[in-house]
N, C-alpha and C positions, 0 to 999 in steps of 0.2 A: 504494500500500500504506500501509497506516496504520503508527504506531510506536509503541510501547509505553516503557517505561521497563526500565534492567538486570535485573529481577526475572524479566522474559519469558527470561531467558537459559536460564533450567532449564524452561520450556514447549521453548526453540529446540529444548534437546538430547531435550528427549523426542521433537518431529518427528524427530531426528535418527536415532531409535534405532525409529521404527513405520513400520520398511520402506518408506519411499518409495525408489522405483527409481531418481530421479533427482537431480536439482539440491537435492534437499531444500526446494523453493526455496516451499513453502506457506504458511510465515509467518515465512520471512526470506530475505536475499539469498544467501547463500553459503553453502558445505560447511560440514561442522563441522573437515574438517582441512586448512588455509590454513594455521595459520601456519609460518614459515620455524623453521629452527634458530637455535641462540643465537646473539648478535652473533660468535663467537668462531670459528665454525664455517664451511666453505665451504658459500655455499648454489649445488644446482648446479642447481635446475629441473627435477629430476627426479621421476618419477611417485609421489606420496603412498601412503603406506601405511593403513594402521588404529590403532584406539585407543591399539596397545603402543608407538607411538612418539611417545613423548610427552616433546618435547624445552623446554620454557620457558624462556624469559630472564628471565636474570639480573637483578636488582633493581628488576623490579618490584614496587611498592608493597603489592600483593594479588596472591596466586595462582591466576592464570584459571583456570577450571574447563575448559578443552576439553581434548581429547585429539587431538591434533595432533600430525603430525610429516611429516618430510620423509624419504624414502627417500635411498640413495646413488646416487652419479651411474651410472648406466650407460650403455655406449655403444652405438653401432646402428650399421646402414647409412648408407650416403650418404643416403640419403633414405628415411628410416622414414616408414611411414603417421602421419597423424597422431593424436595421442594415444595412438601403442603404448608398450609396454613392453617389457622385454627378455623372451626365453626365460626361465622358469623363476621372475619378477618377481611378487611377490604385490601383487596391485593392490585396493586399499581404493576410496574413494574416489578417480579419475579425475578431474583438476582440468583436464587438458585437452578436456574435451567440451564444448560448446556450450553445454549451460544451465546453467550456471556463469557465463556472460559475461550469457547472457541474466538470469539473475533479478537477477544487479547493475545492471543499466542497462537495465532493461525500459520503469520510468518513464514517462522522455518519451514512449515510443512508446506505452503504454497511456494517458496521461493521462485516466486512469479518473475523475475525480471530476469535470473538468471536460465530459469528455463527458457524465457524468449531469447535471450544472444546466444545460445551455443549452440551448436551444427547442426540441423533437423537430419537426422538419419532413417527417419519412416520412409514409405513407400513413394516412391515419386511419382510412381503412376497411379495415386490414389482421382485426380483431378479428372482422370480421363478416366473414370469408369461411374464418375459421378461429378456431372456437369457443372452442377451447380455450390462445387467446391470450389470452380478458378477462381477464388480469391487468395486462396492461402499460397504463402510465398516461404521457401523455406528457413527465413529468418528475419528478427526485427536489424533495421540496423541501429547500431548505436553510436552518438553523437562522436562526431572525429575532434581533434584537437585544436583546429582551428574553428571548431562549433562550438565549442566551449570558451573559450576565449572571447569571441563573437559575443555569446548570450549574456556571459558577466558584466562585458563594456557596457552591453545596453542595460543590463538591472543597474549597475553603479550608476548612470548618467541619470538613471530615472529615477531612481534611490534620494540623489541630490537635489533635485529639480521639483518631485511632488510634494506636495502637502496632501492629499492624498491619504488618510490614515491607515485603510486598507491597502490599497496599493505600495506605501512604504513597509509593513508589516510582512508581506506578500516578498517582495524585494531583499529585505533582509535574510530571511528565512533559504530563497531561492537562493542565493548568492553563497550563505554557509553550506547549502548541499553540494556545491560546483565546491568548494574549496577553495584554497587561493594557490596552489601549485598548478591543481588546473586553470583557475582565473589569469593566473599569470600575474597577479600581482597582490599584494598582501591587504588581506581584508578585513583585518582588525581596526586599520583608522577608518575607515566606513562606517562600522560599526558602534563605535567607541560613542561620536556625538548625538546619539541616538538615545544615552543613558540619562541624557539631560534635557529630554524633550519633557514637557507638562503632562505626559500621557501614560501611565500605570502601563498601560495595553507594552506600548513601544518601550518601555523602558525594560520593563520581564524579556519582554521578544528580541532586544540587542543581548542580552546578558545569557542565554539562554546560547542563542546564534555564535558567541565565541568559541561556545562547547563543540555547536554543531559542525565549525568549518575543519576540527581536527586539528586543528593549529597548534603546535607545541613551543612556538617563538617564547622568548623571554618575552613579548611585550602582551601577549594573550595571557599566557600562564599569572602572570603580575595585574592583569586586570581581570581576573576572573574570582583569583585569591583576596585580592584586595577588597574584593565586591564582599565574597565572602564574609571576610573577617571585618569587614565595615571599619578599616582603618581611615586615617584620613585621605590616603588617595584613596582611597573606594569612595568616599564620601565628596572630594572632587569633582569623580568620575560621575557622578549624579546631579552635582550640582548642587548637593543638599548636606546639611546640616547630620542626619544621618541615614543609611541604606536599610529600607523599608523591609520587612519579612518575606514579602514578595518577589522582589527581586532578587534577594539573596537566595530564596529556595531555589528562583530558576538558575541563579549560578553555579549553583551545588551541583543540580543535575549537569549542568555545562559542565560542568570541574568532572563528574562522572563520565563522562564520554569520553572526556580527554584523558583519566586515566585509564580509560580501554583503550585506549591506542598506544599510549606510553612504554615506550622498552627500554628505559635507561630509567634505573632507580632513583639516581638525583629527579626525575623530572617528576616522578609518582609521589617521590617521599615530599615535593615542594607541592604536588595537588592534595594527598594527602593529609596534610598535616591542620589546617582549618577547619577539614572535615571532621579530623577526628577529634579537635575542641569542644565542635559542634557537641557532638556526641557525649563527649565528659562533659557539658555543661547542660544535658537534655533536660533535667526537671526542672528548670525554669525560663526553656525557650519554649515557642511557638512548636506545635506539632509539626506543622509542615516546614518548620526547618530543620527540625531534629528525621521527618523521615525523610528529606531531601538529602540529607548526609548519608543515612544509611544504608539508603540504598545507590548514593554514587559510590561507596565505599565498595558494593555490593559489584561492582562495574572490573574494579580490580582482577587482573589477567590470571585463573588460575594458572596457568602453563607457564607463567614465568617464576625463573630459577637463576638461584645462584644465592650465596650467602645476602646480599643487603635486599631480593626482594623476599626471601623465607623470613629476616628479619621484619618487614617492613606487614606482609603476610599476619604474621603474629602477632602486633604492633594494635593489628585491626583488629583480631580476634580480640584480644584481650582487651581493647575498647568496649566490642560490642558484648562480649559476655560480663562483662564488671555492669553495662548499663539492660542488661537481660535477667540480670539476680538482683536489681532491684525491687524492692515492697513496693509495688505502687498501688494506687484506686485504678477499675475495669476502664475508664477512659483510656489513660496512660497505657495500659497494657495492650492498648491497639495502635500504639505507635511500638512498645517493645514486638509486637507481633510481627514488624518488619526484619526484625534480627534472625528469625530462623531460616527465611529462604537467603536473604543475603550470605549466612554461614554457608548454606549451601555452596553457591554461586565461585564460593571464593578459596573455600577448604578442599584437601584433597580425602576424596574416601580413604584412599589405604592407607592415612596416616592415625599416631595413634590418637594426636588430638579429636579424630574422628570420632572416636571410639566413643570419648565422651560427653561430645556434642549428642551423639546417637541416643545415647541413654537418658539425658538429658531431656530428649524434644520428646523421649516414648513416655517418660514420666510423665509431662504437660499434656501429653494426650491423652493419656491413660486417665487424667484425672475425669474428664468429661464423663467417661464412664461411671464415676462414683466410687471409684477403686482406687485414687491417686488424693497425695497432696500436693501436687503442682500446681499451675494456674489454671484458672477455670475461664477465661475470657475466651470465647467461642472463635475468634478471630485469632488468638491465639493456637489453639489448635488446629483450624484450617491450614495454618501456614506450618505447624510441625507436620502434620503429615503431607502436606508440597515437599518437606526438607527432606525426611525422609524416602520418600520415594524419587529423591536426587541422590542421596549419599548412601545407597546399601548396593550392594551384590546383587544378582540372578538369584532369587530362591528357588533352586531345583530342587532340594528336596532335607530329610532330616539333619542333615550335615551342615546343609549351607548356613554360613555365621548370621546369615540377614532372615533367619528364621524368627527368633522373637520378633522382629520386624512387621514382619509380615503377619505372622499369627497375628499381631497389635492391629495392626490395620483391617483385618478381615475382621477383627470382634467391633472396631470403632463401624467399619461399614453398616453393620447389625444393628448396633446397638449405641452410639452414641448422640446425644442429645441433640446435638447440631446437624441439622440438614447439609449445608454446606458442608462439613466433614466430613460426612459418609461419604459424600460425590467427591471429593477430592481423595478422600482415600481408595477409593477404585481408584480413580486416574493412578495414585500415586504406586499400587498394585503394577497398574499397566508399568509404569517407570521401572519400576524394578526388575519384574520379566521373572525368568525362571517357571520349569515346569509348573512349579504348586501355585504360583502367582495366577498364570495362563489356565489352569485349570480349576480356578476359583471362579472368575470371572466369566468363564464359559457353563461352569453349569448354575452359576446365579443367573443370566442371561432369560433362558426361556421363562424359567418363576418369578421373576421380578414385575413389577407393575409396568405395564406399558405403555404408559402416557407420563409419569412420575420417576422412577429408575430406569428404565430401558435406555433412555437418550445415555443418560451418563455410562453405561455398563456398554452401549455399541462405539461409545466415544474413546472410552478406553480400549475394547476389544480394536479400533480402530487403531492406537496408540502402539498395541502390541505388534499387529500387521509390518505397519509402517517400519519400527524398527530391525524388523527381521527382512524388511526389501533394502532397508540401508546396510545391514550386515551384507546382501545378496547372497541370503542362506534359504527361500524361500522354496527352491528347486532341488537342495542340500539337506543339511542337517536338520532343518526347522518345515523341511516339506509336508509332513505329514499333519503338526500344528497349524500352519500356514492356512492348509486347507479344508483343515476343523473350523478354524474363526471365520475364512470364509464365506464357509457351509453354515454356521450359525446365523450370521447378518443376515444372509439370503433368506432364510426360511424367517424371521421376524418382516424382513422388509415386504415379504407377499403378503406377513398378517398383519400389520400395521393398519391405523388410519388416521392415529393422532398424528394432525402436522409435526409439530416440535419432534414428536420420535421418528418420523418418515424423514426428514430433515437430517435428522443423529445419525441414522443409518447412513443413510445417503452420504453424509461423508465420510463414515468410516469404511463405507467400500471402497471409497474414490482412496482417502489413504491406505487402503491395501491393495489397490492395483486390482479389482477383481474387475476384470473386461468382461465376466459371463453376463454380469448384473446389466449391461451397458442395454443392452434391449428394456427388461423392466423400467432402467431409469425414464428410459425416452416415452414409455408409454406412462409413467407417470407427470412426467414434464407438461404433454399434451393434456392429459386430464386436468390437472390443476394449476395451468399456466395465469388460471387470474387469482390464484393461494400466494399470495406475497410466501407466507411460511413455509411451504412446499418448494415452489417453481422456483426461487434463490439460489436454495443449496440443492438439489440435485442439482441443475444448471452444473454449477460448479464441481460438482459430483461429475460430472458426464465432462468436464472442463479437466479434471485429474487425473481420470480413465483416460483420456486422448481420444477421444471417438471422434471421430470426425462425422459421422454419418449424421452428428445431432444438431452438424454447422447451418443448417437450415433452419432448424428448428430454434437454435438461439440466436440465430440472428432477427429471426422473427418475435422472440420473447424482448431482445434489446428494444426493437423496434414498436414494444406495445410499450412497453414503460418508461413513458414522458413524464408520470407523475409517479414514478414509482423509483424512487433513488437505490431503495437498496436492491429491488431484483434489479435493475440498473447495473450496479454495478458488479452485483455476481456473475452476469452474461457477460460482462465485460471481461471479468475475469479469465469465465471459462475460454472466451473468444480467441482471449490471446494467449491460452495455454496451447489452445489448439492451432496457433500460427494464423488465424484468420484479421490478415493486415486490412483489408477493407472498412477496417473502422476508423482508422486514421485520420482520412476526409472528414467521413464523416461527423465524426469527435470533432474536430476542427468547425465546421462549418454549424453545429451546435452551440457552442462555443460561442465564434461569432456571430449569432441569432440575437437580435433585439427581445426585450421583451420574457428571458426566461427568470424564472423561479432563480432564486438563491441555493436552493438545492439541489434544482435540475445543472447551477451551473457548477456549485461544487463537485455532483459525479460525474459531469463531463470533464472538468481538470482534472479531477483522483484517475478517471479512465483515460487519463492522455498521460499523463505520468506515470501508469501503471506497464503500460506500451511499451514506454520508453524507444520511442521510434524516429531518428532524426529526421524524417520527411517530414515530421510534424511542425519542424522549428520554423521552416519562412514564415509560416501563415501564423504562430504564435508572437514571432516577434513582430512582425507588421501589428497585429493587434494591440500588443501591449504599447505600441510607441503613437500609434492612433489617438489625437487627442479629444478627435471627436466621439471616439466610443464610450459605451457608459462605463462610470469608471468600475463596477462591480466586475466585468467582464477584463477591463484589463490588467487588474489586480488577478483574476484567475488565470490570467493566460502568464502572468509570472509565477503565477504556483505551479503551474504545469510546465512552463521552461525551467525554474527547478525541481522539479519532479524527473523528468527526463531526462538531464542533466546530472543528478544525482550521483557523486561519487561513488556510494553505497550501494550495493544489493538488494540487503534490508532496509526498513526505513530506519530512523536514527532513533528514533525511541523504539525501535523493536526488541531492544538491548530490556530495557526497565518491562516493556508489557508481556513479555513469553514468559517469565518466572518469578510472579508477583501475584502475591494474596490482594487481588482486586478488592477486595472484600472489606479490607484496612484498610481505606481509602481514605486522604487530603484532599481537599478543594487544588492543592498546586499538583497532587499526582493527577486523580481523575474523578471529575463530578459531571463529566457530563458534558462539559463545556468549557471550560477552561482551564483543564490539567493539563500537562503535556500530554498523558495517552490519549487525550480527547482531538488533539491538533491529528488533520488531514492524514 
């Protein structure tokens, strides 16, 4: 997915509000109502309401625009279906369903852009046995070095020149995805006078955009730290008296990015070190700066070695765990609840400090059950079992050391209080893999409720697939598994009718490569092409598979959804998994349309960015330099020159949203509308 710059926050919420039936998840990652109650308050994990509950914390810098809140806790059965609510409970938004996990962390498993530049090695003569495939060509191209160059000058010049609020936002943003190696020229002072405009909006979006261009200069690294630690050049650098909570969380995350690219120690231990202030000073800052630290911390390369980064490694740990064994009230405990995936993220399994993080996270989980004295904040737990189904072994069988593990996580799926941690503890099952794991989740599969469990148990079964097409042991050692999980999906997805679960399935075929399913999909596509909830994700289901044969059929489903941003942009998707370039034009020429929707035009730029096709660029940059155009349209057509242009693979916050308890959520992570996961 491409990403955009904060201005996209008021396109997110208009997706939010044109009826999509599900995840929202068309031109961003998550709900619009995520975030938690105030620091002050018990948060209990319970099922989200609607817009009247709109609870913000306290002292942040600017007042997000989402309309969020958290429902009170209520109690259930032993073992409530997953994702219910109580009798009588008015349920908004649904944060416990499945595509919610999915549109955060779809990512790696689409790696959309890279499947469009590499070699098309299919059939060449698929065109000539079915006519109305000449459009597919067998490769995007992508922008050459003198394109990029080209695109920068003109975001810079135009960068200078507008007042424009969207359009400088836009500009900013495009400009740190190009970089400045490929810019050709250093893009920090572009940036830099932007921290001193009157505008919240632009000041977060420069600070944020230093992170994003990669830059490891002394003059990036010093204005990003400084922002941080609100010294007085940070305090300069804004123009102000001192650097607001806002700005500094999106510096953190900046300062995160930039230690994911960092390979010389002095350069990490100089990001690092503000951050981890942050961190020792948590119980009397702002949430969302204390989890903008810890999860930039979380950013930190595990692969890197050698004596000062193992020191510098443990330096973090012992940060986060000294502020993880704190007493705190259930507020507080849902900012500590970003410490167990970040451990994750940054620790190596086979070391021994594993060992006792391991024991650690199973305690806090174990507690939910009524068996533990560890933390009992339900956010808390969601995120120990994400950690643990990051840092154990294959459980194959009595032997293997990730067996308490596991047995813990099969009794949490059962039987623990949190809906949310059940469904994470299957995924977290799928994570860790081995025969007993794979055979747990296969014969829960057909008894499970089917409109309630089944999405999350084919989501997973889907997770296991996937990883054993990445081993490419699927025709090997894991053949015979392979085509148990399969054979499982198939036979739910003929009995299925709940959308949400026809949806589940449907991607979890697409992630395991079953091409048998590719008929079924298409005959459900046609049936429920006007089910936003259906016709979405098979789409893209059938966009995973590589079928061609459905290139008609989704070009025809793009072509009904004018008003319909998110099947919109999953045909898009599937369009150009499947090499069909003929969108290009027409993306383009949508684009330049008078007259459209804020969100028809955001999924046209996420669809031209997603491309990443340089035939797209004349008619982008003539647009954006167009003075007569509206100007909403030519702020998009620079989200989409950086979209395309995009150094990156991933998008840049793909880093924070693939392995992150969404669930914990800050107004500056994601509410919907103005966290970074929420940007394009």
């Amino acid at each position: 997915m491409s990403n955009s710059p904060p201005w996209i926050r008021r396109s997110v919420a208009a997706l939010a509000t044109s009826g999509l039936a599900l995840a929202h998840g068309g031109q961003y990652r998550g709900p619009g109502n995520v975030t938690p109650p105030s620091a002050g308050a018990a948060s209990t994990g319970g099922t989200f309401r609607g817009p009247a509950d709109v609870l913000p914390s306290p002292g942040a810098g600017a007042t997000p625009t989402a309309a969020g809140g958290v429902g009170a806790a209520r109690g259930g059965p032993a073992r409530p279906a997953l994702g219910g609510a109580a009798r009588g409970y008015q349920v908004g938004d649904d944060l416990g369903r499945w595509e919610f996990w999915w549109e955060f962390g779809k990512d790696p498993f689409l790696n959309l852009r890279q499947s469009l530049y590499r070699r098309d090695e299919r059939d060449p003569a698929v065109a000539l046995w079915n006519p109305r495939l000449a459009g597919l060509r067998p490769e995007t191209e992508p922008p050459t070095a003198a394109d990029l160059r080209g695109v920068a000058s003109q975001l810079s010049a135009l960068l200078s020149e507008t007042r424009d609020r969207d359009t400088t936002s836009a500009c900013l943003v495009a400009l740190a995805k190009i970089g400045s190696d490929r810019a050709g020229f250093a893009l920090t002072p572009h940036l830099l006078p932007l921290l001193k405009r009157g505008d919240q909006e632009l000041r977060e979006t420069a600070a944020l955009a230093l992170g994003i261009t990669g830059d490891r200069d002394d003059a990036t690294i010093r204005a990003v730290t400084d922002l941080l630690s609100e010294t007085e050049a940070g305090k300069e650098l804004c123009g102000k008296l001192h650097v607001n909570v806002r700005t500094r969380a999106f510096a953190a995350f900046g300062a995160g990015l930039l230690l994911a690219r960092s390979a010389r120690p002095a350069t990490s231990i100089r990001l690092a070190r503000p951050l981890l202030a942050i961190v020792a000073a948590a119980p009397s800052l702002d949430r969302n700066l204390v989890v903008a630290a810890i999860e930039a911390l979380a950013q930190y390369p595990r692969t890197q070695r050698g004596p000062a980064a193992d020191l510098l490694r443990d330096e973090i740990q012992d940060a986060l765990e000294r502020y993880y064994a704190r007493a705190v009230g259930a507020g507080r405990q849902l900012i500590q609840a970003h410490v167990p995936t970040a451990v994750a993220r940054i620790s190596d399994p086979g070391a021994r400090r594993a060992d006792a993080w391991r024991r650690r996270f199973s305690e806090d989980l174990r507690a939910g059950l009524g068996a533990g004295a560890g933390k009992v904040n339900h956010h808390v737990a969601q995120s120990c079992a994400l950690a643990l189904g990051a840092m154990c072994a294959p459980w194959d069988d009595d032997n293997s050391p990730s067996r308490p593990e596991g047995e813990l996580l099969i009794e949490v799926y059962r039987g623990h209080r949190d809906q949310q941690t059940r469904a994470f503890a299957a995924l977290a099952l799928a994570q860790i893999g081995g025969a007993r794991a794979r055979a747990f989740l296969l014969a829960e599969l057909p008894r499970a409720n089917k409109a309630l469990e089944q999405p999350w148990l084919s989501v997973a079964l889907g997770v296991v697939a996937a990883r054993i097409r990445t081993a490419g042991t699927q025709d090997g050692d894991d053949a015979e598994v392979f085509a148990a999980v399969t054979e499982a999906l198939l036979r739910r997805f003929d009995e299925v009718r709940n959308p949400s679960t026809v949806g589940a399935i449907a991607i979890a075929l697409g992630l395991a490569g079953a091409g048998e399913a590719n008929d079924r999909l298409r005959r459900r596509l046609v049936e429920h092409r006007k089910r936003d909830a259906v016709a979405g994700y098979v789409a893209l289901a059938l966009g995973l598979l590589e079928d061609r044969r459905a290139v008609p059929e989704l070009r025809a489903l793009r072509a009904d959804a004018a008003r319909r941003p998110f099947v919109l942009l999953q045909s898009v998707r599937a369009l150009g998994l499947l090499g069909d370039h003929t969108l290009t034009p027409q993306l383009v020429a949508e684009l330049q349309a008078s007259g459209q929707s804020v969100a028809r035009l955001s999924a046209t730029a996420a669809a031209l960015a997603q491309i990443g096709d340089r035939r797209c660029l004349p008619a982008l940059r003539a647009l954006a330099a167009d003075p007569a155009a509206p100007p909403l349209s030519r702020a998009f057509a620079a989200v989409a020159l950086g979209g395309v242009c995009d150094k990156d693979a991933l998008p840049w916050n793909a880093a924070y949203a693939t392995q992150i308890n969404y669930r914990a959520a800050t107004e500056t992570l994601t509410d919907g509308a103005a966290g970074i996961l929420d940007l394009l």
